[in-house]
TIGUSE-827992 format. One record per residue (C-alpha): residue in one letter; z, x, y. Coordinates in steps of 0.5 Angstrom, whole numbers. Layout:
# TIGUSE-827992
residuo Z X Y
A Z X Y
...
END
This chain:
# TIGUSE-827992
residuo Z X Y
X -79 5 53
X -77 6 45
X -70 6 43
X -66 12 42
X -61 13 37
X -55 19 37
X -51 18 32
X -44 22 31
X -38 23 25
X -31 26 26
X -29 28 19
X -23 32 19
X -20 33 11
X -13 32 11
X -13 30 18
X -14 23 17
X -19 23 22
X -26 19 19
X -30 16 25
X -37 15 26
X -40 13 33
X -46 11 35
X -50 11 42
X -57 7 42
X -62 7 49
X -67 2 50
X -69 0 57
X -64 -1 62
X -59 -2 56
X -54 2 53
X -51 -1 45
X -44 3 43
X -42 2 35
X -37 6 32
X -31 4 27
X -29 7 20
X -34 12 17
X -38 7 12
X -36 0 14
X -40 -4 20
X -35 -2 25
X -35 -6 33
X -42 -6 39
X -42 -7 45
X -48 -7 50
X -48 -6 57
X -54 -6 62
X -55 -2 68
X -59 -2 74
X -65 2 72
X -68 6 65
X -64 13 69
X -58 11 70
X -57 8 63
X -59 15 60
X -55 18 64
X -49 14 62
X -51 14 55
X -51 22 56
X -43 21 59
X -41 18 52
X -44 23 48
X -41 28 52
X -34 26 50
X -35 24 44
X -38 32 43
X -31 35 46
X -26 31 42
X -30 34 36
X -35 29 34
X -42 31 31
X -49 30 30
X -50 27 22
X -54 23 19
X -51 16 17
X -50 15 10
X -49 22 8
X -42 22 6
X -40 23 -1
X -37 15 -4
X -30 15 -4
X -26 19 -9
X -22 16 -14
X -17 19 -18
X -14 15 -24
X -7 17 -27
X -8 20 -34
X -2 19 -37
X 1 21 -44
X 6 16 -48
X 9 18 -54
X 15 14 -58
X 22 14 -56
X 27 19 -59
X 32 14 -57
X 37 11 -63
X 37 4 -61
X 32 -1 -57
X 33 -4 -49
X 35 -11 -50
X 28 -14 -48
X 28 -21 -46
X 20 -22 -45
X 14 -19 -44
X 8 -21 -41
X 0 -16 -43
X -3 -17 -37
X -9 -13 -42
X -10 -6 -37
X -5 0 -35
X 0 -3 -30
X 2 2 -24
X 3 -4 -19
X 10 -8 -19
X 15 -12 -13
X 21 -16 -15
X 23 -21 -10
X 28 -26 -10
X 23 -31 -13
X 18 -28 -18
X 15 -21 -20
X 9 -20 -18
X 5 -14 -24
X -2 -11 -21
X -7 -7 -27
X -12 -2 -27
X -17 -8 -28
X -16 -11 -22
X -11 -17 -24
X -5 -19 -20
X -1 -24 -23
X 6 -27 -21
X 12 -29 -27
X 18 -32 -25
X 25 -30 -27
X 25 -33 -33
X 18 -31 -36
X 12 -36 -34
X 6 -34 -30
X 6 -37 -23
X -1 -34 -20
X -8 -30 -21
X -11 -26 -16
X -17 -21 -18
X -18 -16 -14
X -23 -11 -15
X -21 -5 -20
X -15 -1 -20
X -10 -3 -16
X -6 3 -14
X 1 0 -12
X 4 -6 -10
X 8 -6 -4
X 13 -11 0
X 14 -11 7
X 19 -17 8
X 16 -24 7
X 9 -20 5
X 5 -17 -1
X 1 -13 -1
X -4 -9 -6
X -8 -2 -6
X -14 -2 -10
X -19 4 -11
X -24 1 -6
X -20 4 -1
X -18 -2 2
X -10 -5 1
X -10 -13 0
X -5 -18 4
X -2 -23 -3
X 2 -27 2
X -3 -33 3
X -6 -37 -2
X -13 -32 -2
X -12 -25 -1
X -16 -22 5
X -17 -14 6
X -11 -12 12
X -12 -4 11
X -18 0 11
X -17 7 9
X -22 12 10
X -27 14 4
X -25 21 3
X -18 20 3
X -17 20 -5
X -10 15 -6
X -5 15 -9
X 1 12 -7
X 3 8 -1
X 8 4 3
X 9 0 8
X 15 -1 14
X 14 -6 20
X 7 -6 19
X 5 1 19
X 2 4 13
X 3 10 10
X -1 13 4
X 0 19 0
X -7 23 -3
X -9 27 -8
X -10 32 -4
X -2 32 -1
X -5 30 5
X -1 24 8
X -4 18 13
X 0 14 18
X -5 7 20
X -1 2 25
X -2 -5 25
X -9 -6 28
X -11 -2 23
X -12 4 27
X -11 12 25
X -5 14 28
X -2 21 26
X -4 25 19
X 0 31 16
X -2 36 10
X 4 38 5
X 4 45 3
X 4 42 -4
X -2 37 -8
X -2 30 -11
X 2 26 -7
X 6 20 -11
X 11 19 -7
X 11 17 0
X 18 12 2
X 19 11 9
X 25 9 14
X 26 8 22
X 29 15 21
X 22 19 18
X 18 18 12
X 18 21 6
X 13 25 2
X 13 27 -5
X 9 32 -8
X 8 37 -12
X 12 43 -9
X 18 37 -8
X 19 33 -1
X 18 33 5
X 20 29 11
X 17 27 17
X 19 24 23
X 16 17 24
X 12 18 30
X 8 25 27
X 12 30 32
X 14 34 28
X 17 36 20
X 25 35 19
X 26 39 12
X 23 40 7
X 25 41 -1
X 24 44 -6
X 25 39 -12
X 26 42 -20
X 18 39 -22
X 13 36 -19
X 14 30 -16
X 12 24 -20
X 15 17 -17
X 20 16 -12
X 25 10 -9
X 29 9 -4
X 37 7 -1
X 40 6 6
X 41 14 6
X 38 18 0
X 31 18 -3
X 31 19 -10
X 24 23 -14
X 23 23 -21
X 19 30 -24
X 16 32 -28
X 21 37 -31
X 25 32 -34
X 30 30 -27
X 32 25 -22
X 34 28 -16
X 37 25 -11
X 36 28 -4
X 40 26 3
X 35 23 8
X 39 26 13
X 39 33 11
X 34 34 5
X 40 37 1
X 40 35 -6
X 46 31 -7
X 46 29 -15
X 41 31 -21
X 39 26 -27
X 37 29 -32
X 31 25 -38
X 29 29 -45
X 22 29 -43
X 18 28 -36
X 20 23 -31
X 14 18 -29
X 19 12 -26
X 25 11 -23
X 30 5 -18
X 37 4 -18
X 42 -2 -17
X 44 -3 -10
X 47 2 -5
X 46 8 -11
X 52 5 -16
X 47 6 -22
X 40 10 -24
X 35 8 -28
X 29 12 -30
X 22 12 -35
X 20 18 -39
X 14 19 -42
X 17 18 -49
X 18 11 -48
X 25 11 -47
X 29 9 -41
X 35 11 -38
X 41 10 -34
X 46 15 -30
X 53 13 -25
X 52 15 -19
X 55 23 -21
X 49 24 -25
X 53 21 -32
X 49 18 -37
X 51 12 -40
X 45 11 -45
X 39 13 -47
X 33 6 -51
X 28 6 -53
X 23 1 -49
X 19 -2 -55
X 12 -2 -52
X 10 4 -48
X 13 9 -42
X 15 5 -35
X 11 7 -30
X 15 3 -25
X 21 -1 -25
X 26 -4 -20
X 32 -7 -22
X 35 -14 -19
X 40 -19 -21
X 42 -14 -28
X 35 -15 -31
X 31 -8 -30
X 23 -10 -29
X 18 -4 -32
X 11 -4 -32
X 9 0 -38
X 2 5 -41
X 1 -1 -45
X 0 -5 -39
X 7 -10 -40
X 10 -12 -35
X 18 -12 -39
X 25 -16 -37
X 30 -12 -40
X 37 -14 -39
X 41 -8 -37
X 48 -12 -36
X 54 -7 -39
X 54 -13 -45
X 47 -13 -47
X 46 -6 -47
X 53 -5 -51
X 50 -9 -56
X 43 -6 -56
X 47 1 -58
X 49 -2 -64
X 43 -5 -66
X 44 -12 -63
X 38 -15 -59
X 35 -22 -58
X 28 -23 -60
X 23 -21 -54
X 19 -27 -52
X 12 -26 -51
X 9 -28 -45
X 2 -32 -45
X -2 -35 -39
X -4 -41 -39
X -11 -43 -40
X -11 -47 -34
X -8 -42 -29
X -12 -42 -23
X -15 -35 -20
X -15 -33 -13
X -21 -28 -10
X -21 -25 -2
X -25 -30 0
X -31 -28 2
X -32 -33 9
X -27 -36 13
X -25 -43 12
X -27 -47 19
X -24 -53 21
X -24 -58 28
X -17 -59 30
X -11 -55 30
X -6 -58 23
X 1 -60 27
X 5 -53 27
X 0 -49 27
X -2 -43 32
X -8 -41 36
X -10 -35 37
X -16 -32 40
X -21 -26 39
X -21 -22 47
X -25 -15 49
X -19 -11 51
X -21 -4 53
X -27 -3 49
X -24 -5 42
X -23 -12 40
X -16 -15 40
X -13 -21 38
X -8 -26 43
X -3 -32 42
X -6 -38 45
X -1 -43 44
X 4 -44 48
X 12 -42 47
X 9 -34 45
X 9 -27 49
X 2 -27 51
X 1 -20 53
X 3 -19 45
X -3 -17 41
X -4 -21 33
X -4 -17 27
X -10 -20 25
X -15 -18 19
X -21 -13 23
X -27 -16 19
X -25 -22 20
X -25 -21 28
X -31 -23 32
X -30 -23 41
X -29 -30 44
X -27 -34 37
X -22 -37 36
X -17 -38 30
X -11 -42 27
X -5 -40 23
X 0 -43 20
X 5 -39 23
X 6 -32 27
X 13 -28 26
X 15 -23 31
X 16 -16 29
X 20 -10 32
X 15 -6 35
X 12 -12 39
X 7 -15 35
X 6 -22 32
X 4 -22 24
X 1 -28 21
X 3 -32 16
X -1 -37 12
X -6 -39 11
X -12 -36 17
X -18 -41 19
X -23 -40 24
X -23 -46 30
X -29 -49 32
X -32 -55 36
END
């Protein structure tokens, strides 16, 4: 009997849903594949007892699909992956004085992407480039990924980098894998990142949460387009648009508040109990999380494309998009306006009295914000700023494009197993001393049924999951 093949799509724009599902017939055999619109996805193949009853059960899971809104399509069809890039201006500084900057490191592209740790930056360009600095200015570590890497975003120990290929890349270990794969007609903008659950922010003002597994979970629509914003929290996550911010609870059940802000919004940050936007009209505004109320207002000369603050909210920092950079008191007083000496910041974060900005120029700048040097700065006094240069010899690590194999489990490392579980492919602890019925956060692509796989370590996380750490190889005999 020749095979034959139904294939379906669920796409639903601004609901996050963009799934394929396929059903093939040959025989007594039934082949179900279905995933991600645009990617391979999972099979599985069933036989029965005759030609009939495998028609018929083929006829069953179409019918379902049908009645969740699934429909027939052609694969292949859809339209590749929209990418808005961030058309920016940079004029220069109104400020009298110049920022105390104490190096610079040109990655050689605008820069969006920035995380400051404890022991190093880590900077991400438009041309795909990652690179680690220590504290003190010397280059650590190269990652090329592909092109425009939209956002760098921390989540406790791991790093992890969206790009315009849709796909967001775990930075933890020695060679980046692909952890998230975000539906091809979701145009992002910004992302964040708590316990594993992935929020992104679209153009659209769509916004879409993705768990640990790499599954769809909820999706909203804001009343407002071009979401730069999205924080996120036990209590809810928060979006920003153009229309301002709206907050909602981290399971999709419903909109807690929704505000107004003075501009559209532009870039956003976060403490314990307030969520901070800057805006095109010139403000920082500090909003309460609980209750959405606008609590203070900064205000800028010009558009504000970037903004963080020192712990708890005692100082307020921002970028403008006239190469100056600011900082309030927590009642909105400005203290000083400079001039960053090489184009508008377009993220920053503040750590241990230093600002860290990534610029238009595609800078990565360390600028001392203590009170002494900026008072010194104000009268004109500034140290020379070191130019920061990568060493020729640097290595440059890639996602890998196989997984490494070895024999023996390393000592201290973990097993962990690749099992059917209700149809989708899951991953379990195998070693001992871990919760078995616990599942593995694990890369999709690299999941096949029944392979094993090691670890360097495994770290539970609140929602009852193991997240990896290190280094993954698969384990063969």
């Amino acid at each position: 009997m020749p095979r034959t093949t139904t294939y379906l799509e669920l796409s639903q724009d601004g609901a996050g849903a963009h799934k394929f599902y396929e059903v093939a017939v040959e025989g007594t055999e039934v082949t179900v594949r279905y995933g991600r619109i645009g990617a391979d996805g999972q099979s599985q193949t069933s036989a029965f007892p005759s030609e009939a009853k495998a028609q018929a059960a083929a006829v069953k899971k179409i019918g379902e699909k049908v009645r969740k809104g699934y429909a027939p399509a052609v694969r292949g069809q859809r339209a590749a992956r929209a990418v808005t890039r961030r058309q920016v201006t940079s004029a220069p500084s109104t400020a009298r004085a110049v920022a105390p900057v104490l190096w610079r490191f040109r990655t050689g592209q605008a820069a969006f992407g920035i995380h400051v740790g404890e022991d190093r930056c880590w900077v991400g360009n438009q041309a795909g480039d990652v690179y680690t600095v220590s504290h003190g200015g010397e280059v650590l570590a190269h990652y090329k990924l592909p092109d425009g890497v939209k956002c760098l975003v921390a989540d406790d120990f791991w790093i992890y980098a969206g790009c315009d290929d849709g796909k967001v890349y775990d930075l933890s270990s020695k060679l980046p894998f692909a952890a998230y794969d975000i539906a091809a007609d979701v145009d992002i903008f910004w992302l964040d990142i708590r316990e594993g659950v992935l929020n992104v922010s679209d153009r659209a003002g769509g916004l879409t949460v993705i768990d640990h597994e790499d599954e769809y979970q909820w999706a909203r629509r804001s009343t407002g387009e071009h979401g730069w914003m999205v924080r996120a929290d036990e209590r809810a996550v928060y979006h920003g648009h153009h229309q301002g911010v709206t907050a909602y609870a981290p399971d999709g059940s419903g909109e807690l508040w929704h505000t107004p802000t003075s501009g559209q919004v532009l870039f956003g940050w976060q403490e314990d109990d307030s969520v901070y936007a800057g805006t095109a009209r010139n403000v920082v505004q500090r909003l309460s999380k609980a209750t959405g109320v606008v609590e203070a207002t900064f205000r800028c000369d010009t558009a504000v494309y970037a903004c963080a603050t020192a712990p708890g909210g005692r100082f307020v920092f921002a970028g403008d998009s006239s190469s100056s950079v600011y900082c309030f008191d927590a009642d909105g007083t400005r203290l000083w306006k400079l001039g960053t000496g090489g184009g508008s910041a377009l993220s920053m974060q503040f750590f241990e009295d230093k600002l860290y900005m990534v610029t238009t120029d595609g800078s990565l700048v360390c600028l001392d914000a203590s009170p002494a040097a900026v008072a010194a700065a104000q009268q004109g006094t500034v140290p020379v700023a070191a130019d920061i240069k990568s060493a020729a010899a640097l290595p440059t690590y890639t996602p890998a494009a196989t997984v490494t194999t070895v024999t023996l489990p390393p000592p201290g490392a973990v097993v962990v197993e690749c099992v059917q579980d209700a149809g989708r492919l899951r991953v379990h602890v195998v070693s001992d001393g871990f919760e078995p019925s616990w599942n593995v956060q694990f890369p999709r692509a690299m999941r096949q049924p029944g392979a094993r796989y090691v670890v360097d370590a495994l770290h539970p996380a609140e929602a009852g999951f193991y997240r990896v750490r290190g280094e993954i190889r698969r384990l063969v005999r």
